[in-house]
C-alpha positions as a Markdown table, in Angstrom:
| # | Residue | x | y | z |
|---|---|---|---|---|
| 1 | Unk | -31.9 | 7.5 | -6.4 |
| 2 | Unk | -29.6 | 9.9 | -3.6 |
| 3 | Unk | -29.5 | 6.4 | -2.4 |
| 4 | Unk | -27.6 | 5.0 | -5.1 |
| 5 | Unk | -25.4 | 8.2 | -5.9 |
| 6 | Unk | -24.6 | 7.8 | -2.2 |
| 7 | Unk | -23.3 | 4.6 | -2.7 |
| 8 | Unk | -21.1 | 5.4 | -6.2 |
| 9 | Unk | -19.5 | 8.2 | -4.1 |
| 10 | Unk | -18.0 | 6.5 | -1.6 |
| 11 | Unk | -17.2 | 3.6 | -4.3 |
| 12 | Unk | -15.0 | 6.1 | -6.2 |
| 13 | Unk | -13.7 | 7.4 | -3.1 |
| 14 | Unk | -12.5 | 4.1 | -2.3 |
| 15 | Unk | -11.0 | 3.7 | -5.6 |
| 16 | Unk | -9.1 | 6.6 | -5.6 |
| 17 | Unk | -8.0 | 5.8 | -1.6 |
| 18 | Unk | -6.6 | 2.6 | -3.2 |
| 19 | Unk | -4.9 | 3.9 | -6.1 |
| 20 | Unk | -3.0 | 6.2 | -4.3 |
| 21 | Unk | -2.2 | 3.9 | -1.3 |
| 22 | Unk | -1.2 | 1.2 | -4.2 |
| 23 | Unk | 0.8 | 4.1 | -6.0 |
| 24 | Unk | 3.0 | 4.8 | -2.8 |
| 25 | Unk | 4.0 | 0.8 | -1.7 |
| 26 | Unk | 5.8 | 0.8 | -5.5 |
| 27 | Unk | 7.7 | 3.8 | -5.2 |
| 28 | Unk | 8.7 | 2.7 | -1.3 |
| 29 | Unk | 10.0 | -0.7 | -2.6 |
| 30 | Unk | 11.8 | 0.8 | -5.6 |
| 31 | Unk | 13.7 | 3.7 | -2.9 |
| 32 | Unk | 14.5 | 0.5 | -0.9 |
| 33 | Unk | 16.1 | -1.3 | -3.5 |
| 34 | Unk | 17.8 | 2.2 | -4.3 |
| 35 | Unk | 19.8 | 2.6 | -0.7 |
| 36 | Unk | 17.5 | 3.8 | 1.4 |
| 37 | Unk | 15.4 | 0.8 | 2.9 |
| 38 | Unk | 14.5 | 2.4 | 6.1 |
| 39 | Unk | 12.5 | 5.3 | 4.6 |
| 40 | Unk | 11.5 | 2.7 | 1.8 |
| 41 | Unk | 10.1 | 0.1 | 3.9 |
| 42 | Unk | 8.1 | 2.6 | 6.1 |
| 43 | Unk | 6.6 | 4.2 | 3.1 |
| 44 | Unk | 5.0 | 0.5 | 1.9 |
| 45 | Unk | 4.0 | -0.5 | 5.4 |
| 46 | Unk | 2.2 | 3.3 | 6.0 |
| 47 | Unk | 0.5 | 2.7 | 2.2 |
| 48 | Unk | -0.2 | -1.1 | 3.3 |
| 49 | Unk | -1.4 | 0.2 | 6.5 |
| 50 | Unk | -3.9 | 2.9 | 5.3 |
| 51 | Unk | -4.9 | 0.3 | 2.9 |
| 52 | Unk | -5.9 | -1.9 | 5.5 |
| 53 | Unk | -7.7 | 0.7 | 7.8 |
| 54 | Unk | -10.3 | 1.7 | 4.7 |
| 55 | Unk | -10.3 | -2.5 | 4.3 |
| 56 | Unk | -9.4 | -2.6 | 0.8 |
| 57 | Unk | -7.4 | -6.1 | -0.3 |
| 58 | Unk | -6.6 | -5.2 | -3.8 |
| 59 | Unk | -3.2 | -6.3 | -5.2 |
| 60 | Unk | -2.5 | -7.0 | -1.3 |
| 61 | Unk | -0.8 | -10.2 | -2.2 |
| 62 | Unk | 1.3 | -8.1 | -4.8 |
| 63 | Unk | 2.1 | -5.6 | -3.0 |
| 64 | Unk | 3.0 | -7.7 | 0.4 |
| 65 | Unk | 5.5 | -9.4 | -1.8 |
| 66 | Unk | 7.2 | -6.2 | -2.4 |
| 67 | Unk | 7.3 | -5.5 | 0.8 |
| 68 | Unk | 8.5 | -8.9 | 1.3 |
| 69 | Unk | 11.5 | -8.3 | -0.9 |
| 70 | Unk | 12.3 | -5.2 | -0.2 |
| 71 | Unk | 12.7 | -6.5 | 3.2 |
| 72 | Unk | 14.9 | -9.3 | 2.2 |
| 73 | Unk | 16.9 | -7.2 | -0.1 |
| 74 | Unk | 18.0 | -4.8 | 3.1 |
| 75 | Unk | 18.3 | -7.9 | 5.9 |
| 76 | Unk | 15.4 | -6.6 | 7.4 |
| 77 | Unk | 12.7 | -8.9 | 9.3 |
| 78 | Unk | 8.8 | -7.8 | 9.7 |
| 79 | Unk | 7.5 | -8.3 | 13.0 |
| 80 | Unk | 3.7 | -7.8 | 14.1 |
């Protein structure tokens, strides 16, 4: 059994790692859309970025088409 409760430990770690990532790439596109798409933009790419170092992929393809807009909405281009 430690085994197991191991295992739903880090599981709701995870979870709560992704809802807070996912809760800072909305707020980021909605300060981009607001006049500030520098400090809005960075916010969703640090959230996306964290996201992506604990190698969670939920919503990605949501929230990498806020990103996506926000971008567009300021004239700005991603670049890898």
């Amino acid at each position: 059994m430690p085994q197991y409760s191991r295992r739903v430990a880090r599981g709701t770690a995870q979870s709560q790692l992704d809802c807070a990532e996912l809760s800072a790439v909305i707020p980021g596109r909605a300060i981009a859309e607001n006049g500030d798409p520098d400090r809005g933009i960075a916010l969703a790419m640090q959230a996306l970025a964290a996201m992506r170092a604990i190698q969670s992929r939920h919503f990605l393809c949501y929230l990498l088409g806020l990103l996506a807009d926000a971008c567009t909405k300021a004239g700005a281009t991603l670049q890898r």
